[in-house]
N, C-alpha and C positions, 0 to 999 in steps of 0.2 A: 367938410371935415376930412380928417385924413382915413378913417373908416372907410367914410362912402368912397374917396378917393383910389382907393386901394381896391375896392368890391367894381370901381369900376372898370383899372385899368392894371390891377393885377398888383404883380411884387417886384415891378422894373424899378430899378433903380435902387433898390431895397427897399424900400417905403416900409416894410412889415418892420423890417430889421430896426427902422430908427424908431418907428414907433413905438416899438417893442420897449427900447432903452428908454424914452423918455416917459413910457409909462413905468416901468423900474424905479426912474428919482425921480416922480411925485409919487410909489408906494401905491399905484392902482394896480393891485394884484388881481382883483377879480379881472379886468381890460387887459394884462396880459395874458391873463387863463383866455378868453373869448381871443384874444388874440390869436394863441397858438393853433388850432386847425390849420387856420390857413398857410402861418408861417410852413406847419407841417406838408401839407399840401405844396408849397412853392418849394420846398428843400432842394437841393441839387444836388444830393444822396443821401445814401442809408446813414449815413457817418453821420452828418447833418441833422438828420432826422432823429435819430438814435439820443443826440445830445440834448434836441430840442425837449424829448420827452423825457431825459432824466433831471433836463430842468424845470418841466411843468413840474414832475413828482416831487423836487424837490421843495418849492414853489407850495404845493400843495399841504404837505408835512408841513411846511418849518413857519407857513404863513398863514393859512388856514384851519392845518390840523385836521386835514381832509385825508384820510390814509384809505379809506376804499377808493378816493379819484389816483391818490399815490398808485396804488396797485394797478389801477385798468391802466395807467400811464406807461407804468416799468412790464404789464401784460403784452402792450403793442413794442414795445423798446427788445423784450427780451428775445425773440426771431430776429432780428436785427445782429445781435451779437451770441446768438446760442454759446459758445464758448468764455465767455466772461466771468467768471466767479462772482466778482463783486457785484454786478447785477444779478446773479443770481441768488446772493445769498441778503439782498436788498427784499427782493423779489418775492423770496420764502418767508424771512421776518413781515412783512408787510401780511401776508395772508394769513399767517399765525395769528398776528394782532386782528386782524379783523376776522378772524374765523372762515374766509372764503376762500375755502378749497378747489370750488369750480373755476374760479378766473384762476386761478395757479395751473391748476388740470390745462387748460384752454394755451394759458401761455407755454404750458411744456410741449402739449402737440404739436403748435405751431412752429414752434423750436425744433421739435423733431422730424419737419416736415422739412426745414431748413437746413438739417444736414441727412439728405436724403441721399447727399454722393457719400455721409462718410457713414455705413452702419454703424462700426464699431464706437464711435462718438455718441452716434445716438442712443445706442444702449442704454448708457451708463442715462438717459433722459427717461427714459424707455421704463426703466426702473421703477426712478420715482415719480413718473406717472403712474404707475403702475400702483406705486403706493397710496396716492391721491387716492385711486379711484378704489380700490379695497377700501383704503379710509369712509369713503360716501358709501360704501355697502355695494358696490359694483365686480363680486368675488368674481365671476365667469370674464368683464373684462380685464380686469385686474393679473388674471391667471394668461389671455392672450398677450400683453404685455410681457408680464417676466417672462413667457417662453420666447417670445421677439427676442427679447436680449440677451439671453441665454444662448440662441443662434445663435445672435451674433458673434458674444463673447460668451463662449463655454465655460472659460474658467474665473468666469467671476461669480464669486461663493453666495454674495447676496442675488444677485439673481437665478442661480441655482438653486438656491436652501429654501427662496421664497416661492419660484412653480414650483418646487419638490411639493413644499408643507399643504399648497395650493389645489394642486392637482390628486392629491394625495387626499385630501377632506372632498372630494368631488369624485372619490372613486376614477378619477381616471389614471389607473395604472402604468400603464403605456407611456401616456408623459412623463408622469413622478418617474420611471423606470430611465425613459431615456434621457430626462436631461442631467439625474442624477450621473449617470453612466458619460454621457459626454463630458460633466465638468470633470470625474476620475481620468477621464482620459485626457482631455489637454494639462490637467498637473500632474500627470503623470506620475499619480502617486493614489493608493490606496484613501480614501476618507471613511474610516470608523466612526467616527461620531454622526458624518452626514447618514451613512447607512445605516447606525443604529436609530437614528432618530425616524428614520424613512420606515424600518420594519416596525418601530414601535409604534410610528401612526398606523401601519398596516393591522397590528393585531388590536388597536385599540380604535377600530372604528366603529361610526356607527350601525354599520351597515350588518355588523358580525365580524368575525376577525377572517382580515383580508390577505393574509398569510400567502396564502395559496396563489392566490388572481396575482398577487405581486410575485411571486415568484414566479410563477409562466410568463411575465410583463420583463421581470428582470432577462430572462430565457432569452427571448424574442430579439431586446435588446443587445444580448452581448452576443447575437449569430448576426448583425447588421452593423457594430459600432466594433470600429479596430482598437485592441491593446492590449497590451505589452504581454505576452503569456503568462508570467508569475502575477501579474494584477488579476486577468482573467479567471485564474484557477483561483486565487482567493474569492471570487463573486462568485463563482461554481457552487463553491462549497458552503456559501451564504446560503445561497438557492435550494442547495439538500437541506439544508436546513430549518428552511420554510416549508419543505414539500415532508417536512417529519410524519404528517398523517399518515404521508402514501409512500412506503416505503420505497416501490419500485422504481416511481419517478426518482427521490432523494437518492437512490443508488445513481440512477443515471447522470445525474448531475456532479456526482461525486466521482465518479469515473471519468466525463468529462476535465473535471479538477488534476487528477491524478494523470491526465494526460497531458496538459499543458505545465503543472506544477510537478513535478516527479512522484515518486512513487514514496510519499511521508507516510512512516508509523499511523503519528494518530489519523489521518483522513482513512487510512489502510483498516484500521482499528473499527471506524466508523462506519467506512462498508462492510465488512465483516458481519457487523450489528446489524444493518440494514438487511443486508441477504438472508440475513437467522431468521429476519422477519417476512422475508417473503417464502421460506419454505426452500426445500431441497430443492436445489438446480445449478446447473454448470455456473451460473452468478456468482453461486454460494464458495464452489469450488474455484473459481476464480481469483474469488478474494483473498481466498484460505491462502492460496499458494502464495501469491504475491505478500500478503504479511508473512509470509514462513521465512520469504526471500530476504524482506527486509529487516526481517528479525529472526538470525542464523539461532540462538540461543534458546528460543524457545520454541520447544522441544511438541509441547500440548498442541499448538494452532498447525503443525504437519501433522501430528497424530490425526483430528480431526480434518484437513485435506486429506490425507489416507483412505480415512472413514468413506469419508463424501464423493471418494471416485471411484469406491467400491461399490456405494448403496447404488451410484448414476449406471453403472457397468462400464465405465470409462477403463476398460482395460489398463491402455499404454501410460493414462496418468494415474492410475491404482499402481501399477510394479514401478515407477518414476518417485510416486510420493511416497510407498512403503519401502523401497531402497533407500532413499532418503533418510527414512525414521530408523531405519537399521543400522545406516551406518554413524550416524548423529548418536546412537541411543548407545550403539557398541564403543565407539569412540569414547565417548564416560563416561562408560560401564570398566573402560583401561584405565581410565584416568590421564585421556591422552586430548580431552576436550570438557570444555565447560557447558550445562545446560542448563535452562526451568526449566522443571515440570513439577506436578502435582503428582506425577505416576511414581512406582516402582521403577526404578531401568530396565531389570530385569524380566518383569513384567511387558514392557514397552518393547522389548527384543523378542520374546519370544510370541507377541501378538502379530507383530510384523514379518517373524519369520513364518507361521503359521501363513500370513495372508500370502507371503511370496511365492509358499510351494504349492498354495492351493491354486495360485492364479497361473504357476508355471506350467502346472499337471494339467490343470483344465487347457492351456493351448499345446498342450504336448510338447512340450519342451522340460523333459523329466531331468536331462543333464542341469538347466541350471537351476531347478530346484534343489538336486542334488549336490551343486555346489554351494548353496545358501545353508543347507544344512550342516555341511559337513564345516564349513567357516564359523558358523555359529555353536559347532562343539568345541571350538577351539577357544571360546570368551571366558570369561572367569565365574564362568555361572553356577552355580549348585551343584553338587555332585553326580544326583539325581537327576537334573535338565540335562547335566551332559550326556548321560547314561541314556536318556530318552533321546536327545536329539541323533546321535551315534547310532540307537537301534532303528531310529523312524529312519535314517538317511542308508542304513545298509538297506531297510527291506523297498525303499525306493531305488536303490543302485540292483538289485538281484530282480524287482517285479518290474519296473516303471522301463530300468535306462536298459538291463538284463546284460548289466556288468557286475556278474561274479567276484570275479578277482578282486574287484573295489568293493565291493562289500562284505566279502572276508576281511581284505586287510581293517576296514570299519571295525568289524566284532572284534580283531582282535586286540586294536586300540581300548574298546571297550573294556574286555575281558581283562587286559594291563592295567586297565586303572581299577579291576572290581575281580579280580583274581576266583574269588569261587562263586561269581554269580552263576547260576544255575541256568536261567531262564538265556543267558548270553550264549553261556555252552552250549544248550543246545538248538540255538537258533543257527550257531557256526555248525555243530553237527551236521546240520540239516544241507548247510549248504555245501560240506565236505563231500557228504554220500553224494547229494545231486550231482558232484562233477566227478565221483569216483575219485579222490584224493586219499586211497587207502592209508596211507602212511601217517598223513596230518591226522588224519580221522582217530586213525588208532592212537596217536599220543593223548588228543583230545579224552577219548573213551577212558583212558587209563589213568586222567586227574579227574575224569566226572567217576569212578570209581574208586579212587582216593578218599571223595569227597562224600558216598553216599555213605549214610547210614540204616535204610530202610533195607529188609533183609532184600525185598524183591526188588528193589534199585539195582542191589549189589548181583543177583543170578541176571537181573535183563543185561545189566551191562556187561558181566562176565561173559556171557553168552555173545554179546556182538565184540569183545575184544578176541575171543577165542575165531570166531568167526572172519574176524579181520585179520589175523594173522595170515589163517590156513587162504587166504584170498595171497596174500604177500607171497605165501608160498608157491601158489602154484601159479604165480605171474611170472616168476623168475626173473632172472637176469635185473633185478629191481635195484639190487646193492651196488652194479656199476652203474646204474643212469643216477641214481644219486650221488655216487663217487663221480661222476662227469660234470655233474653240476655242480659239485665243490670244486673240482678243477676251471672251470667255467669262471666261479665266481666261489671264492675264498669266504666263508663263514657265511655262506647262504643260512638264514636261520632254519627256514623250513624244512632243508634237504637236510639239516643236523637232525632235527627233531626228529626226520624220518627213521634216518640213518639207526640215530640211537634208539627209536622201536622195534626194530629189524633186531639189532644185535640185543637188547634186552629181550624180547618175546625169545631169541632163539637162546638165553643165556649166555651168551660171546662178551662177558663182560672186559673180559683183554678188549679185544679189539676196539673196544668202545673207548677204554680209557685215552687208545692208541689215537682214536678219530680225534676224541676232545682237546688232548692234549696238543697234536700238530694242529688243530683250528686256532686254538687259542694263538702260538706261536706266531701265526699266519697272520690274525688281527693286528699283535701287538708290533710285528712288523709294520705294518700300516698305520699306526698309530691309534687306531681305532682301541684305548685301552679301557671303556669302560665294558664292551663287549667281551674283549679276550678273558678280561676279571669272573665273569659270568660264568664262561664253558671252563676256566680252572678250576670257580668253585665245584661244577658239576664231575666236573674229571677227577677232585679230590673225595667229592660225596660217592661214586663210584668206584674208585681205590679204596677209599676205607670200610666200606660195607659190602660190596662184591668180591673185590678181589681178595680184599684181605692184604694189602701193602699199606698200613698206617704210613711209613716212612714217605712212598710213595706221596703217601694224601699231602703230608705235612709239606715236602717237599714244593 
C-alpha cells in the first residue's frame, strides 16, 4: 500500500502529497489526519509546515468538530508565525471555546521564545500570557510577565496598570513604584488616574494601609529613574502626601518638589503646615519666608517669620524679617501699598519697630536703632505713638548713640506738635542744663512758668530763671556770639530765642523789636515766608505790649 510504501521509503517524490489528495476526494478525513505527521515531518520549511497545520485544524473544525485537536494544531502553527493576527486570533477563539487556557499559555511561550531577537514584539505576548496565567490563579507568575513587558515596553498602559495593580496586592512596593514611574516617564506625561489608583490600592490594603512603604518605594524610585523636573516635583509632592503621618519626612519631600517645580503658594502653604507640625525650627522659618516671598501681600506669614527668627535667636534673619514687616506694614499704613492681614497696622509697626531697636541695642548698634525710630515717628500714627516714639528715640540718641544735639532737636519736634507737654519740657530741660545751653534753657524755664499753675512750680522755676539769667550775666560777651551766629546763618531759631531772653530778662524791649524785625526781613528775602510770618508776629506782640507802638505792631 502506499502507507507502508511511504514508511518505507519516505516522502521522495511526494508520495505523502498525492496521497494526501486522493485521500481528500474519496472524503477519508480521518487517513489524512494520520496522514499529516509525517507530511509534517517531510515539510521543506516552517511556511510549509505552518500550512500543513492550519490545514489539519481546519480539517478538524469543519469535518470532525474536533476543536481541542483544532487548537493543539494552531498551538504548534502559532511559533511558526508569532506575528500573524489571524492565527492568533483563530488561536484565542478556539481555547475560549474549549475552555483550555494551558495549551494557549504553552502556545504564547513558545511564540515568545520565537521572537527572542525582537523583545519589544514579544511584550505585547508577554502580556497576554501573563493574562492566561493570572487567569489559571498563577498571580506570582503572572506578575513576572507584566514586569517583562513592561521592560520592554514602558509605555504600554496595560502592561504598566496590570504589574502596578499586581505587585501592588503582593505588597511589593518597589515594583508597583517603579514600573509605575517608568511608564510616567516614557509618556512623558503625568498619569493621575494610574497614581490615584496605585495610592488607593496602597491605603486599601490588606496588610494595613501601605501609604508610607509606597511612598519610600515611590522615593527610591524617582532617585534612580530620570524625568522631566515639572513631572518629578509633582511625584514629590504625591510623596509628602503619603508621608502625611510623619510630618518631617512629608516636609522633605515637599522641599524636594519645590526644588525642581518652583517655589508655588499652595506646596509653599503645605510646608508651612507641615513645619507647624514638627515644632520650632530653622524648617519652620524657612518656609515662613519663602511663602512671604511669594506672597508679597500677606503681611501675617512675615509677621510670623519675624516671630520665629526671634524665638531661634537668628539675629541677621530677625532685623531682615522685621525690616521687612516694617516697611510692608508702613508702606499701608501711607496707603502707598496694598496688604492682608488680620492685625491692626499700626499695631504691626510699632511690634516691629520695638523688635528692631531691641535687637539693634542688644548688638550695639544704637545709631540704627535710632534711625528706626525716629523714621517711625514720622508715619501717620496716633498722636500719642508719635509722642512716644519721638521721646523713646531722644533718650536713645542722648543715653545709647550720646548724640545730644539729635536728641534736642527730637524734644523739640516733640514739644511742636504738643506745645505745653510738661513731661517733654522737661526732659529738653534736662538736656539744656547737661550741655550748659543757658540761653535755650532760660527761654524753655520761661514757657514752663507760663504754664505752671501750682504756687511751688511757679517759686522753683522762678528761682532757676532768676538763676539763669545772673549766669548770662556774668558770662558776658554772650549778646555778640549770638549776633555772630545770626551773621553766620540768618534766622538761626535758637540764637533768636536766646537772643530775645537776653533782651527780655534785661528789659531791652527796643532792641528786641529791632532783632525781630531785621530777621524776619532777612527770611522773607530768602523766601523762607512762613518763618519770617512767625518773628513778625512776635516782633508785633512785643511792639504792642512792651513798647507800647500799636502803630508799630499794626504796621
Amino acid at each position: 500500500t502506499l502507507f507502508g510504501l511511504i514508511a518505507d521509503i519516505g516522502n521522495q517524490a511526494g508520495l505523502t502529497d498525492l496521497l494526501a489528495e486522493a485521500l481528500r476526494r474519496t472524503d477519508d478525513w480521518d487517513a489524512v489526519l494520520e496522514l499529516l505527521p509525517t507530511r509534517i515531518a517531510d515539510a521543506a520549511d516552517s511556511k510549509v509546515r505552518l500550512g500543513l497545520l492550519r490545514e489539519s485544524a481546519a480539517i478538524r473544525v469543519d469535518r470532525r468538530g474536533d476543536h481541542a485537536g483544532a487548537l493543539a494544531d494552531l498551538a504548534q502553527a502559532f511559533p511558526l508565525a508569532p506575528r500573524d493576527a489571524l492565527l492568533e486570533s483563530q488561536l484565542q477563539a478556539l481555547a475560549e471555546k474549549t475552555g483550555d487556557q494551558t495549551t494557549l499559555g504553552l502556545a504564547y511561550a513558545d511564540a515568545i521564545t520565537a521572537l527572542s531577537a525582537s523583545p519589544r514584539e514579544a511584550a505585547r505576548l508577554q502580556v497576554l500570557l501573563a493574562d492566561v496565567q493570572h487567569g489559571l490563579g498563577d498571580a506570582d507568575g503572572a506578575l513576572r510577565l507584566y514586569l517583562q513587558a513592561a521592560a520592554a515596553e514602558p509605555g504600554d498602559q496595560r502592561a504598566a496598570t496590570a504589574a502596578m495593580q499586581l505587585a501592588a496586592a503582593a505588597g511589593r512596593w518597589d515594583d508597583a513604584a517603579g514600573v509605575t514611574l517608568r511608564y510616567i516617564a516614557d509618556r512623558e506625561r503625568l498619569d493621575d488616574a494610574l497614581l490615584d489608583r496605585l495610592e488607593r490600592l496602597a491605603g486599601e490594603h490588606a496588610d494595613g494601609d501601605a501609604r508610607p512603604a509606597l511612598a519610600d518605594a515611590l522615593a527610591r524610585g524617582l532617585a534612580s529613574i530620570e524625568l522631566a523636573p515639572a513631572t518629578a516635583a509633582q511625584l514629590f509632592a504625591r510623596v509628602s502626601a503619603l508621608r502625611d503621618a510623619t510630618p518631617q519626612g512629608a516636609a522633605a519631600a515637599l522641599r524636594r518638589a519645590l526644588e525642581l517645580g518652583g517655589e508655588r503658594p499652595r506646596w509653599l502653604t503645605r510646608l508651612v503646615e507641615l513645619e507647624r507640625r514638627v515644632g520650632t525650627s530653622p524648617g519652620l522659618l524657612d518656609a515662613l519666608r519663602r511663602l512671604a516671598e511669594a506672597d508679597p501681600r500677606d503681611l501675617d506669614i512675615l509677621v510670623e517669620a519675624a516671630d520665629m527668627a526671634s524665638t531661634l535667636g537668628d539675629r541677621t534673619q530677625a532685623i531682615a524679617t522685621l525690616t521687612s514687616v516694617y516697611a510692608k506694614a508702613s508702606a499701608a499704613l501711607r496707603g502707598t501699598a496694598t496688604v492682608t492681614t488680620s492685625r491692626p497696622l499700626d499695631g504691626v509697626v510699632r511690634w516691629a519697630v520695638d523688635g528692631l531697636v531691641a535687637l539693634h541695642l542688644g548688638a550695639d548698634q544704637a545709631r540704627h536703632a535710632l534711625e528706626v525710630l525716629t523714621e517711625a515717628a514720622r508715619l501717620p500714627l496716633d498722636g500719642a505713638v508719635r509722642r512716644g516714639l519721638r521721646l523713646r528715640a531722644a533718650e536713645v540718641a542722648a543715653r545709647d548713640v550720646g548724640d545730644a544735639e539729635a536728641a534736642i532737636d527730637l524734644l523739640r519736634t516733640a514739644l511742636a506738635a504738643a506745645p505745653g507737654d510738661r513731661e517733654i519740657m522737661e526732659q529738653l530741660a534736662q538736656l539744656l542744663e547737661a550741655g550748659e545751653r543757658v540761653p535755650e534753657l532760660l527761654v524753655l524755664r520761661q514757657a514752663q512758668l507760663a504754664l505752671a499753675t501750682e504756687t511751688a512750680d511757679k517759686l522753683r522755676l522762678r528761682l532757676g530763671v532768676a538763676s539763669l539769667v545772673a549766669k548770662i550775666e556774668e558770662r558776658g560777651g554772650r549778646l555778640e556770639a549770638l549776633r555772630d551766629n545770626l551773621v553766620d546763618e540768618p534766622g538761626h531759631d535758637a540764637s533768636i530765642d536766646a537772643l530775645a531772653s537776653l533782651y527780655a530778662s534785661k528789659g531791652q524791649h527796643g532792641p528786641l523789636t529791632e532783632l525781630l524785625e531785621a530777621q524776619a526781613q532777612v527770611l522773607e528775602s530768602k523766601g523762607e515766608q512762613p518763618r519770617a510770618a512767625r518773628l513778625w508776629l512776635r516782633m508785633a506782640a512785643v511792639a504792642e505790649e512792651d513798647t507800647r507802638e500799636p502803630e508799630r505792631a499794626i504796621a
